[in-house]
C-alpha distance (Angstrom), angle and dihedral (degrees) to the residues before:
residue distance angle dihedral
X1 . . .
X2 3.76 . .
X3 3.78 126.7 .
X4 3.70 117.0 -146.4
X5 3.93 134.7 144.9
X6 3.62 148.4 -116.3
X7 3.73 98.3 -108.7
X8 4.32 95.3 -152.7
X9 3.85 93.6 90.3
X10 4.10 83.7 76.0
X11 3.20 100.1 47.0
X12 3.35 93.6 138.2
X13 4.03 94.4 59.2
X14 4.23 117.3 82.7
X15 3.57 116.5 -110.6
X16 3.88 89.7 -95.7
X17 4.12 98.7 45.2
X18 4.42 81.2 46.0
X19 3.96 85.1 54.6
X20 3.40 92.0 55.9
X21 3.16 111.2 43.9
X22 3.79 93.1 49.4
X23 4.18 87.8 46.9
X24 3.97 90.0 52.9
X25 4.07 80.8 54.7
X26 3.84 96.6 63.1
X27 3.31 87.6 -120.5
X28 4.13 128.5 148.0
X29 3.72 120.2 -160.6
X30 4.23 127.1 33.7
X31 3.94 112.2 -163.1
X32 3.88 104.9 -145.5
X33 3.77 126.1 -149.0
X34 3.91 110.8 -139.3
X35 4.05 87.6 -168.9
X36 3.50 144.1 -53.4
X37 3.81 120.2 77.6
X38 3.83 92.8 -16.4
X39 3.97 92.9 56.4
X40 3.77 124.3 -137.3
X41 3.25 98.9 -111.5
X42 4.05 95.6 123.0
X43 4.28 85.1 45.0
X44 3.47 151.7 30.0
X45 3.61 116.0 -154.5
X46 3.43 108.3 -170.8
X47 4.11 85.9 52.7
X48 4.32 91.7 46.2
X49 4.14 82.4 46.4
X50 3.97 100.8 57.7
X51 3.37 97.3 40.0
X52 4.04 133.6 57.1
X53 4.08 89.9 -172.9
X54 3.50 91.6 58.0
X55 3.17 98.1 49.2
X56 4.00 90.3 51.0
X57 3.91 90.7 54.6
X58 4.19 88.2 51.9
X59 3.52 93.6 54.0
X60 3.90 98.2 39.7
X61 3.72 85.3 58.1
X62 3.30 93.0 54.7
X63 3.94 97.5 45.3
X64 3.83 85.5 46.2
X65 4.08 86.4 67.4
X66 3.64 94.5 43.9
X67 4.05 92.6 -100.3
X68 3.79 145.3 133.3
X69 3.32 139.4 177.9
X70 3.85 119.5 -102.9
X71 4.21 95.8 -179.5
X72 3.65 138.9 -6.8
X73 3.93 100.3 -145.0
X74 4.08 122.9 -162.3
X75 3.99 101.8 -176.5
X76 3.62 106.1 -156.1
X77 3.45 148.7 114.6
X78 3.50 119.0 -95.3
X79 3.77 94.8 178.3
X80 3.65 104.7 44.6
X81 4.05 117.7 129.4
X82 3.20 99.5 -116.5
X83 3.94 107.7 92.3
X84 3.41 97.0 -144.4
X85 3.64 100.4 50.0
X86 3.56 90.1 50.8
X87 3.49 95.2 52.3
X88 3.75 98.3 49.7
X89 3.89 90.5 38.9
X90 4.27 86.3 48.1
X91 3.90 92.1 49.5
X92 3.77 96.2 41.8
X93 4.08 92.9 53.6
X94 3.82 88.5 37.8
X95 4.10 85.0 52.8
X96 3.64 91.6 42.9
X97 4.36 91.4 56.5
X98 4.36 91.1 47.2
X99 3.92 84.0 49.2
X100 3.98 110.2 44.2
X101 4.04 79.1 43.0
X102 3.44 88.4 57.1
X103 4.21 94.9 46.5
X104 3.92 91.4 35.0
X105 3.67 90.3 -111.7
X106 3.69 96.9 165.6
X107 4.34 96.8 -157.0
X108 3.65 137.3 41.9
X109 3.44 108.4 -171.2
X110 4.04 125.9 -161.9
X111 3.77 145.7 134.5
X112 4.07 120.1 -72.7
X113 4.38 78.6 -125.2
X114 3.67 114.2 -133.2
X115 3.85 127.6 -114.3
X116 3.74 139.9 -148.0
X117 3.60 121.5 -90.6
X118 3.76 99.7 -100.0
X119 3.67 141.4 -27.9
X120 3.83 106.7 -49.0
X121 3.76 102.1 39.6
X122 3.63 120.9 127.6
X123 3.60 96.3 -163.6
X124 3.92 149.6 30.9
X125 3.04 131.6 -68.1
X126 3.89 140.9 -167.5
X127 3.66 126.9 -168.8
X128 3.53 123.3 -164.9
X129 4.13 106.7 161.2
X130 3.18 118.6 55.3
X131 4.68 90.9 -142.9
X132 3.03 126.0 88.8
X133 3.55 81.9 65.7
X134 3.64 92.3 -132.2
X135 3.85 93.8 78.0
X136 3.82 85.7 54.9
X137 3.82 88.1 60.0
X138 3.67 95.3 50.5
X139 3.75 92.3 44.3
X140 3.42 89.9 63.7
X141 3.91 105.3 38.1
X142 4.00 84.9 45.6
X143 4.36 84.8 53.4
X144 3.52 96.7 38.2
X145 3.66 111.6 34.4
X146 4.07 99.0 26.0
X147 3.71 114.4 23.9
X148 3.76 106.3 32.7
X149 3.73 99.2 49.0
X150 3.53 93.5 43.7
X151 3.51 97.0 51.0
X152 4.30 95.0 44.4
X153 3.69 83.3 64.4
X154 3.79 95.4 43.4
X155 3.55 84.8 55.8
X156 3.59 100.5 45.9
X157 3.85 86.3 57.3
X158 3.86 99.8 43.8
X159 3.67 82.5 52.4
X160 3.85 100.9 57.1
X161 3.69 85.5 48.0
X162 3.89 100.9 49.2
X163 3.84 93.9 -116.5
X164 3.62 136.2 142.6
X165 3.84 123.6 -141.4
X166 3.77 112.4 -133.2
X167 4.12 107.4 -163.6
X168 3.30 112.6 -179.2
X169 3.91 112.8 -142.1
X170 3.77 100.3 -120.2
X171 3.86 128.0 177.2
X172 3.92 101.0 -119.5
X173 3.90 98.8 40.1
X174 4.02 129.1 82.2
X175 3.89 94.5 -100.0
X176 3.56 115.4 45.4
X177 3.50 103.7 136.5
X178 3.63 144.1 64.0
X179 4.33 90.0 -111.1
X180 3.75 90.6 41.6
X181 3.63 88.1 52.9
X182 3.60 102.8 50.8
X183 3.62 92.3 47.5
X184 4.10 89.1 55.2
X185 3.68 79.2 57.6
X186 3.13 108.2 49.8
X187 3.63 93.1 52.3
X188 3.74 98.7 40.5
X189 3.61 112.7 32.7
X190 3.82 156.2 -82.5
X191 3.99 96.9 -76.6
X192 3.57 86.8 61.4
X193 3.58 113.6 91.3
X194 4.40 134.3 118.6
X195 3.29 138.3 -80.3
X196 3.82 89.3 -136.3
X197 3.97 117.8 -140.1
X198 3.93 117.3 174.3
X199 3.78 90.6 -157.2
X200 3.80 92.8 81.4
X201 3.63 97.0 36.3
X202 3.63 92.5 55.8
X203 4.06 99.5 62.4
X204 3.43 78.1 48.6
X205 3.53 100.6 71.8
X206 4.22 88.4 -116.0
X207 3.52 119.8 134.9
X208 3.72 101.7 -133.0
X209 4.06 94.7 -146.8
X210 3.89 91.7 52.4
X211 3.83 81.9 47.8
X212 3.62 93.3 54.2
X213 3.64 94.5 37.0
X214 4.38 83.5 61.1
X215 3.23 98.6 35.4
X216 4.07 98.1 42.3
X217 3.94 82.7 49.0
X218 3.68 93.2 57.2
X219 3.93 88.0 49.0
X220 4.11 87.1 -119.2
X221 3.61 101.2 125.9
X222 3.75 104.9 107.9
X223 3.59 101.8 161.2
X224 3.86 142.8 -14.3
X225 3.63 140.2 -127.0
X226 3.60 121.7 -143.7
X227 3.92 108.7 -143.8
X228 3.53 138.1 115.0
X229 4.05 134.8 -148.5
X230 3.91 127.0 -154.5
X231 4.00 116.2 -144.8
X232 3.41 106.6 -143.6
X233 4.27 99.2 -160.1
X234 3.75 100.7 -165.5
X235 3.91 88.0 59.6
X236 4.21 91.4 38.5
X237 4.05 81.2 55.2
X238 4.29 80.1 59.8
X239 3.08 118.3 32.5
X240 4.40 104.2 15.1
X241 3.71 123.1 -132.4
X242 3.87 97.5 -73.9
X243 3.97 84.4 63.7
X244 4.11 115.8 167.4
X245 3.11 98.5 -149.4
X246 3.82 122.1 119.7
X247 3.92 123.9 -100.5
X248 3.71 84.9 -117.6
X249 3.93 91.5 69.3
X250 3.70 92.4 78.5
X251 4.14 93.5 157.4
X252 4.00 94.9 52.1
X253 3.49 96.7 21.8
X254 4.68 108.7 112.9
X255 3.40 84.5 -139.4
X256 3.59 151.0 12.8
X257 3.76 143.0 -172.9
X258 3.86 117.2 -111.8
X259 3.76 140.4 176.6
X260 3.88 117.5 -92.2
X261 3.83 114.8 -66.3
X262 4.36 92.3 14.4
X263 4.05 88.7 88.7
X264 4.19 104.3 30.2
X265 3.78 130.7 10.0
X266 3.49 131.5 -102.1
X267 3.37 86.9 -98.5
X268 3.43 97.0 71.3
X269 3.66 101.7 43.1
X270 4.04 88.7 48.2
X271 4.20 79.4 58.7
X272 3.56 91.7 53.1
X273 3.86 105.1 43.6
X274 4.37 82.5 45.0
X275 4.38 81.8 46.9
X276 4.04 86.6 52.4
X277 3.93 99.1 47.7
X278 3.92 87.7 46.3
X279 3.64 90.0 49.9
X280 4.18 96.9 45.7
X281 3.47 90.7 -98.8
X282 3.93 101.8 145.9
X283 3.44 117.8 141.4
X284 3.94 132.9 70.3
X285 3.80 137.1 -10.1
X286 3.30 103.9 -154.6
X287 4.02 118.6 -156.4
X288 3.75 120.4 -141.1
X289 3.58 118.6 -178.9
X290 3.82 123.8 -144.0
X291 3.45 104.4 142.7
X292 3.81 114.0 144.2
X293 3.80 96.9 -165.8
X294 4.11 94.7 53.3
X295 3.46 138.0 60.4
X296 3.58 108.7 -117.9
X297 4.13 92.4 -113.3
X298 3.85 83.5 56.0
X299 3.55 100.9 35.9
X300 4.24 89.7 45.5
X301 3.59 95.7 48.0
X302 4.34 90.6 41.7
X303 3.91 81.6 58.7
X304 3.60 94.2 44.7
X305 3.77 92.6 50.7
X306 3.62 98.2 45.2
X307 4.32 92.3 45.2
X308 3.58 87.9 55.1
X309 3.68 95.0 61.0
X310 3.59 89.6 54.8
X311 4.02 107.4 32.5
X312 3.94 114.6 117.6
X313 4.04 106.8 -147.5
X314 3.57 103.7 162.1
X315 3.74 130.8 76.1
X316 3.87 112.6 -114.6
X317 4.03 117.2 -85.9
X318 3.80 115.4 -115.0
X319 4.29 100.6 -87.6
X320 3.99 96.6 -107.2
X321 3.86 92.2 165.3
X322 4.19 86.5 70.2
């Protein structure tokens, strides 16, 4: 396995500074937002698209610090009702295939997007019980008229271009679980799969090695997310798991993202990284810091530390004890 990060938390750094910083780290990979919610502030797509030379110079940079790129992400919604989201959201993921085919970026990870509840609605909408019967009804317009088609033709496209789709299973956003996943598969397509995060399966109530146990089965696991959440149960006993209130309310909030290690032991993230080799899982964990209690330097290098411990490099030695 590889350990890389999800280059958003320096945002604020140029492309070059970014490099460096995650070189002087020891680190191997950077995932790259082209737009969206990750930003482009590490690349331009429409400059990497019209020309071959530039995109030469971008990836010789990165070589030159010992680094590659393990997904190009464009978190969006592709689905949403309002036309011009969609559209921008559809072009930019779209954009983001052509391109990591053209750097032999193997994933492009995302969200599946979320639609309105049927054909007039203006807005978003999530359902999550299936009574009043009414949420049933959007449920299934949202799967059947929005989400399914959209994604068969997603598929068709990542396909052609030798690219997996990375959706990361997101509370908020049709697939967010490991069953909602595997039936966006089954009716799409094999380059469909998730970018799989334990930090939203967690305030879930989903135990991420089962989920990578069903998910790695199914071959669906096209990338991973390296971020932890703590569960605070006094304020779960308030508010419940789907709790409103903003990120910012750390002290009330039911739950909250943290660094690697500050939400479950070592213990458990050693089970999941053994749960991903067993599964075929071998690629990148990819570390995305959210921590509101750390700086990002801290809270990066914390998760670097503690991922170390844990990582399996090596293939398995030949069983001599049987």
């Amino acid at each position: 396995m590889k350990l890389g990060v999800f280059t958003p938390l320096f945002n604020d750094l140029t492309f070059d500074e970014m490099i460096e910083k995650v070189a002087a780290l020891g680190l191997e990979t950077v995932e790259i937002g082209t737009g969206g919610s990750p930003g482009d502030a590490h690349l331009k797509i429409d400059t990497l698209l019209a020309s071959s030379d530039a995109r030469k110079e971008y990836l010789a940079k990165l070589a030159d610090k010992g680094l590659t790129i393990s997904a190009l992400s464009c978190h969006h919604n592709p689905i949403s009702p309002v036309p011009q989201v969609a559209a921008e959201a559809d072009e930019l993921l779209r954009k983001t295939i052509k391109l990591a085919s053209l750097m032999n970026v193997p994933v492009v990870n995302g969200f599946s997007g979320v639609s309105g509840g049927n054909e007039t609605d203006t807005q978003v909408n999530w359902p999550v019980l299936p009574w009043p019967t009414e949420y049933s009804d959007n449920y299934e317009f949202q799967w059947e008229k929005r989400l399914i088609p959209y994604w068969k033709g997603i598929n068709t496209e990542a396909e052609a271009a030798g690219i997996k789709i990375g959706i990361e299973l997101h509370g908020g956003f049709l697939a967010h679980t490991p069953y909602t996943m595997l039936r966006l598969r089954e009716a799409t397509g094999k380059a469909i799969g998730c970018n799989l995060d334990p930090s939203h399966l967690w305030w879930q109530g989903i135990d991420p090695v089962a989920a990578i146990k069903i998910l790695g089965d199914a071959g669906a696991i096209h990338h991973f997310h390296a971020k932890d959440t703590y569960l605070d149960q006094d304020n779960i006993n308030m508010h419940g798991l789907t709790d409103m209130q903003p990120y910012t309310d750390v002290k009330t909030r039911a739950w909250t993202f943290r660094s690697v290690g500050c939400g479950h032991d070592l213990g458990v993230w050693s089970d999941m990284v053994s749960a991903l080799r067993l599964y075929g899982y071998d690629y990148v964990l990819s570390i995305e810091h959210e921590d509101p209690l750390m700086s990002v330097d801290e809270g990066l290098q914390r998760a670097v530390t503690n991922l170390r411990s844990v990582m399996i490099h090596d293939q398995p030695a030949n069983m001599w004890w049987v």
